[in-house]
Backbone as a printed PyTorch tensor [residue, N CA C, xyz], in Angstrom:
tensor([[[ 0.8380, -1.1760,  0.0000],
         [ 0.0000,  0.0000,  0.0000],
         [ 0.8830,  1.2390,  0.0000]],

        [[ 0.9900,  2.0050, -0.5330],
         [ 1.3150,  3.8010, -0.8020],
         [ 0.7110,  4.7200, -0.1570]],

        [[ 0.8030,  5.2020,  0.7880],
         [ 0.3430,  6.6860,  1.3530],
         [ 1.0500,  7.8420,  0.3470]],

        [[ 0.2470,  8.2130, -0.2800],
         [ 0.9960,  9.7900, -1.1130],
         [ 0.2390, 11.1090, -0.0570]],

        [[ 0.9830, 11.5090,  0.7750],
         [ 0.6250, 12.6230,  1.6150],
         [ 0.1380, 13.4220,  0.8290]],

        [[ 0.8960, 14.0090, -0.7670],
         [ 0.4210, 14.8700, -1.4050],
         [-0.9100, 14.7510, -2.1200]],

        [[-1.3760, 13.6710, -2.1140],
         [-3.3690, 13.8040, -2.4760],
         [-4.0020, 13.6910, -1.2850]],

        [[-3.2920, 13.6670,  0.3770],
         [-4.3610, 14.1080,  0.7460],
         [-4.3410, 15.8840,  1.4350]],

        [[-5.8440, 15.9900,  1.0500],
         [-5.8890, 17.5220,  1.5560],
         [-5.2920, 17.9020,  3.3400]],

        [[-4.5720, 19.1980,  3.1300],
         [-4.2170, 19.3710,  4.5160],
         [-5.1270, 19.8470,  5.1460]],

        [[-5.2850, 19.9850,  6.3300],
         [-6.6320, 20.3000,  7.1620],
         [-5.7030, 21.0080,  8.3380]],

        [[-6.0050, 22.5630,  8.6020],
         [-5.7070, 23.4140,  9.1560],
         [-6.6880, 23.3650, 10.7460]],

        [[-5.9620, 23.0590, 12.1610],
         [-6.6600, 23.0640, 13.3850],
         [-6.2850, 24.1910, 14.4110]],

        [[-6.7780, 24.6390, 14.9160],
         [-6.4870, 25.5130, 16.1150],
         [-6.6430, 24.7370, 17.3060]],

        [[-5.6880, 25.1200, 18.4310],
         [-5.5570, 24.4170, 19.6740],
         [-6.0260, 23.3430, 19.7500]],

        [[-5.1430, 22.1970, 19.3050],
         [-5.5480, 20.4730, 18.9860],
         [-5.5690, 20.2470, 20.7390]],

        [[-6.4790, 19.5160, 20.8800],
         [-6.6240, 18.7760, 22.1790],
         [-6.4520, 20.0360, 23.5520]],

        [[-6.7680, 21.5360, 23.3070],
         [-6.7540, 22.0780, 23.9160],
         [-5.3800, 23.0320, 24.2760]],

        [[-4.5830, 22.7990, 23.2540],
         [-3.0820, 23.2980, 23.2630],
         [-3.0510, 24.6740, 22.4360]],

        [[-1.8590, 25.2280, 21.8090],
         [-2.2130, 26.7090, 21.4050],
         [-1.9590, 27.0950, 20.2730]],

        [[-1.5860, 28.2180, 19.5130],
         [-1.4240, 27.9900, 17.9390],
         [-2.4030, 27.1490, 17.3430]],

        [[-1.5550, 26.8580, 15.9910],
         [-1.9600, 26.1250, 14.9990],
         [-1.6170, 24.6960, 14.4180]],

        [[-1.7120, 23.7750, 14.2790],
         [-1.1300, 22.5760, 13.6980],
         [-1.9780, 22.3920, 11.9660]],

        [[-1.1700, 21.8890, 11.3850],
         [-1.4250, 21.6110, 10.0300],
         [-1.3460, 19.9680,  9.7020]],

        [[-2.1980, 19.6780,  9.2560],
         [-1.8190, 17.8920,  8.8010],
         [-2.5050, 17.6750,  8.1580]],

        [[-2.2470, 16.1690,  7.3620],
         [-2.8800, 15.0870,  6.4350],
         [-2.8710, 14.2720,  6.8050]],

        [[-4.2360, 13.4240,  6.8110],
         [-4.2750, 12.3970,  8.1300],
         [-4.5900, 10.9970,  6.8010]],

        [[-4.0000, 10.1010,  6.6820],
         [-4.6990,  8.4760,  6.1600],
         [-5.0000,  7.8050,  7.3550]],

        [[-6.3240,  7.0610,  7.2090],
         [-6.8530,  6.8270,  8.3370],
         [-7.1990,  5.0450,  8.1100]],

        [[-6.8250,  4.1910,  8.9350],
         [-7.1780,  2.3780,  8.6260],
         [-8.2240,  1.9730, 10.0570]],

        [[-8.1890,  1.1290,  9.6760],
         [-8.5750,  0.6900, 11.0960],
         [-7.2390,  0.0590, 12.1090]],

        [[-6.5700, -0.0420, 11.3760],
         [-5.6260, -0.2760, 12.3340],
         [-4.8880,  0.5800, 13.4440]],

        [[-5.2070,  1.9200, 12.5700],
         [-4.3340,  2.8930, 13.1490],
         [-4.3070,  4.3140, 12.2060]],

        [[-3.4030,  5.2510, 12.2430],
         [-3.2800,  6.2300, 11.4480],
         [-2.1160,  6.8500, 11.0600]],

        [[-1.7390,  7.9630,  9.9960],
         [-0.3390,  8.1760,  9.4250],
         [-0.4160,  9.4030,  9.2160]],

        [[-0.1980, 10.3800,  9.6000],
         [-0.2990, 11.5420,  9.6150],
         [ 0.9730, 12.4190,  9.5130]],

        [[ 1.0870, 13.3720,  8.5730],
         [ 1.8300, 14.2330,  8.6120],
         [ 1.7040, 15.2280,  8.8070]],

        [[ 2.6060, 16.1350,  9.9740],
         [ 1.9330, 17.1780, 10.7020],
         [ 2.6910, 18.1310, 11.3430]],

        [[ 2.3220, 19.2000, 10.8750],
         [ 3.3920, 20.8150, 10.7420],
         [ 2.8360, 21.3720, 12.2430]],

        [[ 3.2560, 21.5240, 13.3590],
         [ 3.0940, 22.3920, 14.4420],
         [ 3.7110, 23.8200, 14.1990]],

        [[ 2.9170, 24.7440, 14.2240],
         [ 3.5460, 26.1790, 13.5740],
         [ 4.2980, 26.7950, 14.8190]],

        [[ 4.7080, 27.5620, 14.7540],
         [ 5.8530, 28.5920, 15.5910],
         [ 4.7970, 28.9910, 16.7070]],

        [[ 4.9480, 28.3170, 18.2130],
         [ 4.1480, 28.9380, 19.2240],
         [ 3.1780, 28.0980, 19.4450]],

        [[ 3.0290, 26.8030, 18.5090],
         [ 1.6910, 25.6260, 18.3230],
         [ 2.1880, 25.0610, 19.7360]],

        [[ 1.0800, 24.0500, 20.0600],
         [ 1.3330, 22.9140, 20.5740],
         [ 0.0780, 22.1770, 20.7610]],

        [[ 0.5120, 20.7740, 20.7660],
         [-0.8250, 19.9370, 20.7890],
         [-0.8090, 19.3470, 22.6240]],

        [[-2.0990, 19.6620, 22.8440],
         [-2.2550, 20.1220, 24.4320],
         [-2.0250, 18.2360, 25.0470]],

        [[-2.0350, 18.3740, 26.6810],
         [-1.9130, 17.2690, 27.0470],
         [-3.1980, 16.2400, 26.5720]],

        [[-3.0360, 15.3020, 26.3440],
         [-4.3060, 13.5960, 25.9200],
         [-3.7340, 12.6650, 26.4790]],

        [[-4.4970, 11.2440, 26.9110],
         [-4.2220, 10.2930, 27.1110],
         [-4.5910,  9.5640, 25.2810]],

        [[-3.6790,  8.4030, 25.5010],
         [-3.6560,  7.6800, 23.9810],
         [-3.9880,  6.2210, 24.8060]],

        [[-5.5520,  5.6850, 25.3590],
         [-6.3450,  4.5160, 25.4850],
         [-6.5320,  3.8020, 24.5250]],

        [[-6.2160,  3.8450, 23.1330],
         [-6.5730,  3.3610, 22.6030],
         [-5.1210,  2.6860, 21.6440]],

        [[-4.3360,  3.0580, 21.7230],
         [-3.1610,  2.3820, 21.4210],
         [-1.7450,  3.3350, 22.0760]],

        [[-0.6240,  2.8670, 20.4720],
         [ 0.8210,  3.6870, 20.8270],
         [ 0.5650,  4.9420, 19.6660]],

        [[ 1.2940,  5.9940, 20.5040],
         [ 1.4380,  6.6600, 19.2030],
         [ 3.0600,  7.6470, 19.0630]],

        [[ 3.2010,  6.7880, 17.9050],
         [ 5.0230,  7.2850, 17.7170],
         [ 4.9940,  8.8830, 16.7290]],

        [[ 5.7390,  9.2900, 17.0330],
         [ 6.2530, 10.8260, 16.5270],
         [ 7.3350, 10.8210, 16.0920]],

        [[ 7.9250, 10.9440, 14.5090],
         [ 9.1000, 11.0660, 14.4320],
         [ 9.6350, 12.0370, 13.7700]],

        [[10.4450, 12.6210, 13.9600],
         [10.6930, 14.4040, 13.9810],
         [11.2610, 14.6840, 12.1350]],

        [[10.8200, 14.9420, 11.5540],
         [11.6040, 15.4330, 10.0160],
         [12.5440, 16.8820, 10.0590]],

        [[11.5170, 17.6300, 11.0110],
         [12.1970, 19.0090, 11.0200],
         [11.7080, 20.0860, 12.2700]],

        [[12.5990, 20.7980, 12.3040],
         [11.8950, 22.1720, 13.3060],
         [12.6490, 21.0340, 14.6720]],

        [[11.9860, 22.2750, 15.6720],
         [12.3370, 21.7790, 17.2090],
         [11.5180, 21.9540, 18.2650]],

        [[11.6340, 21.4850, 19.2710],
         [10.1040, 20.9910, 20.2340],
         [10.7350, 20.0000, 21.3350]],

        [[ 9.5010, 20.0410, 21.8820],
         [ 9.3180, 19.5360, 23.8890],
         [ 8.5070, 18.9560, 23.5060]],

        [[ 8.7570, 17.5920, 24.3710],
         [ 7.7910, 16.5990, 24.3930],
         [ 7.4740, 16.5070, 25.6000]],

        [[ 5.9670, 16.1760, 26.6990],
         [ 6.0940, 15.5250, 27.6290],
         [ 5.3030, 13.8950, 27.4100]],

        [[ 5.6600, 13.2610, 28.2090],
         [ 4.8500, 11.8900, 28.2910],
         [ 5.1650, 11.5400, 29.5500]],

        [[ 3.8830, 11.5630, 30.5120],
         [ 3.8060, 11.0800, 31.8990],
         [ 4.7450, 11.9360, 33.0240]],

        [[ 4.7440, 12.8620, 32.4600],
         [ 5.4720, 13.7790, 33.4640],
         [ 6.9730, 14.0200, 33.2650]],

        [[ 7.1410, 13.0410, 31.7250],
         [ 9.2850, 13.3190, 31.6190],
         [ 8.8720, 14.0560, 30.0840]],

        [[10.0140, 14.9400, 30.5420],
         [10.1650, 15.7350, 29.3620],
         [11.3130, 14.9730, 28.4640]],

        [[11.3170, 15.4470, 26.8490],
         [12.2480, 15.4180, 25.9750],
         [12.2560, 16.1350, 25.2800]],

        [[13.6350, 16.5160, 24.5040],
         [13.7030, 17.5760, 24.0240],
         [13.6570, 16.8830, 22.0790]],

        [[12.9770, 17.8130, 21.5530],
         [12.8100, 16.7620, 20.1120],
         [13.3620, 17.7770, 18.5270]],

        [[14.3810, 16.5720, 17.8500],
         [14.7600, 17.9650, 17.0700],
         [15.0320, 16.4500, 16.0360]],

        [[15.5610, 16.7220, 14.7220],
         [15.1310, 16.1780, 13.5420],
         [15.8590, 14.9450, 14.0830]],

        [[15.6510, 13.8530, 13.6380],
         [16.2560, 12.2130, 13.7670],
         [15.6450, 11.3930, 15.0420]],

        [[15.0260, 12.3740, 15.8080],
         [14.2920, 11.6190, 16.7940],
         [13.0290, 10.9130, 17.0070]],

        [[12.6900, 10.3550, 17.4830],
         [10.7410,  9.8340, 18.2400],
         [10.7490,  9.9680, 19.1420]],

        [[ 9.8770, 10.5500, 19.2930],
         [ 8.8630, 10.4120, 20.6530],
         [ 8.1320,  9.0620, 20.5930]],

        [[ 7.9570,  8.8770, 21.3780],
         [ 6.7530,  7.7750, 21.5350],
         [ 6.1710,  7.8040, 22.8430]],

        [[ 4.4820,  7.6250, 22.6760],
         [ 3.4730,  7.5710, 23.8910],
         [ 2.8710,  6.2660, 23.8630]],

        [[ 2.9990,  5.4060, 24.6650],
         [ 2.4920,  4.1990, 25.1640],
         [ 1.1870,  4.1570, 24.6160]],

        [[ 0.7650,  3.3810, 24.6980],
         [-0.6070,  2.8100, 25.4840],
         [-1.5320,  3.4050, 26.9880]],

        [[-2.0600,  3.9030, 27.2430],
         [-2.6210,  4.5250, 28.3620],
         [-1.7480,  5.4280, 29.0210]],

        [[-0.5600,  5.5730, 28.0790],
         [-0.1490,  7.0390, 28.5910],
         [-0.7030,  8.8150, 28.3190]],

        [[ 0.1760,  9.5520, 28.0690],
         [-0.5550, 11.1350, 28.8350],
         [ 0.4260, 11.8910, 28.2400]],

        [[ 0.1240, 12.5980, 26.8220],
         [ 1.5520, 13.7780, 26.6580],
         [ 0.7980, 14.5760, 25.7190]],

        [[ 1.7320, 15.4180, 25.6680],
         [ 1.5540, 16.8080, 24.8020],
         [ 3.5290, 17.2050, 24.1290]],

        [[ 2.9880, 17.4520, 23.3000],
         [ 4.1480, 18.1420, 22.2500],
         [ 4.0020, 19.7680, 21.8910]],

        [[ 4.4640, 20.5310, 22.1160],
         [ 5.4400, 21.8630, 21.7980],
         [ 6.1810, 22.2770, 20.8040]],

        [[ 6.2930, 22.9080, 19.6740],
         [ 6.7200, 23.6030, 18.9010],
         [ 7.4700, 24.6320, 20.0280]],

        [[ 8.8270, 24.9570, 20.3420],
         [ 9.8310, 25.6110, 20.7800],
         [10.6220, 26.5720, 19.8470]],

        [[10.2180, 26.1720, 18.2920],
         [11.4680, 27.1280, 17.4070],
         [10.9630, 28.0650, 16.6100]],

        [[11.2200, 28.3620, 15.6380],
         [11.2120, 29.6090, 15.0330],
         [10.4070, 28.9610, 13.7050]],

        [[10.5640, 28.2480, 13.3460],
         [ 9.9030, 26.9760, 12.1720],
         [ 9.0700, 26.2120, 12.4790]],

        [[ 8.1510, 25.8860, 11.5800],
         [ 6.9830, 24.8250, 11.6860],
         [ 8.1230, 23.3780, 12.3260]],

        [[ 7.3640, 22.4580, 12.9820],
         [ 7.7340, 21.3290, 14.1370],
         [ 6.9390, 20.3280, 12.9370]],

        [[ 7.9790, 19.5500, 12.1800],
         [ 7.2520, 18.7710, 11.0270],
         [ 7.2710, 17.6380, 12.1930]],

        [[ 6.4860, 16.4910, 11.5780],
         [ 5.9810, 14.8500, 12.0880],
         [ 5.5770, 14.4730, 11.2750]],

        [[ 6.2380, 13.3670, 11.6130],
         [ 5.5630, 11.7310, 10.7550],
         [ 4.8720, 10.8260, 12.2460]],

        [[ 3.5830, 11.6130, 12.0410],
         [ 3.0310, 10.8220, 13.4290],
         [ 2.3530,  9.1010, 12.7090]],

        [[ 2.6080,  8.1840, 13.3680],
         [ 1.9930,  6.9590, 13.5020],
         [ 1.1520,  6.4370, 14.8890]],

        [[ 0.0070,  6.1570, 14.9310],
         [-0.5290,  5.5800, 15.6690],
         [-1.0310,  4.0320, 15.3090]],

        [[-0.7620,  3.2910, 16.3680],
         [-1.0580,  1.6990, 15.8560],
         [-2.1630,  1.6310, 17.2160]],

        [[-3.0000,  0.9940, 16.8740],
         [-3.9210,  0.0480, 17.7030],
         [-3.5940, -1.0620, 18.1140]],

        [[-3.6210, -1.1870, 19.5010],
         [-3.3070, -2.1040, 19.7790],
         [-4.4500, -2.6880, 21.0920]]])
């Protein structure tokens, strides 16, 4: 299967999950899970959530950012993941001067 990010439309959000700024993404959606690529703008952040329903990995393409998950911070800049468990609790931060790119994956589990 092929995900081409570029046919799907981006969809512009304000304060995702209660966080601030703007985030930008293209979401392919399965039942298994989801693939999303996703621009946190300068000052964004996607507010604290629990993820009950599976893992969900973050892996950094570009820009720079704070992660928390369960109360530990990390600091996130291109070559890295984040990753949030299963019934864990985080929020991500845009910190730089540039959109905070992601290759978010969520799997069901």
């Amino acid at each position: 299967m092929l995900i081409d990010f570029n046919e799907i439309p981006e969809v512009t959000l304000p304060g995702m999950n209660k966080g601030t700024g703007e985030m930008s993404s293209r979401m392919f959606v399965m039942d298994e899970g989801k693939a999303i690529l996703c621009r946190i703008h300068p000052g964004g952040s996607i507010g604290n959530h629990r993820h009950d329903g599976g893992m969900d990995m973050n892996y950094v393409l570009s820009g720079e950012g704070m992660a928390s998950c369960d109360g530990r911070y990390e600091i996130l800049r291109p070559g890295c993941m984040h990753v949030c468990p299963k019934g864990s609790e985080h929020s991500i931060k845009n910190t730089g001067k540039d959109d905070l790119v992601l290759l978010t994956i969520t799997v069901n589990v």
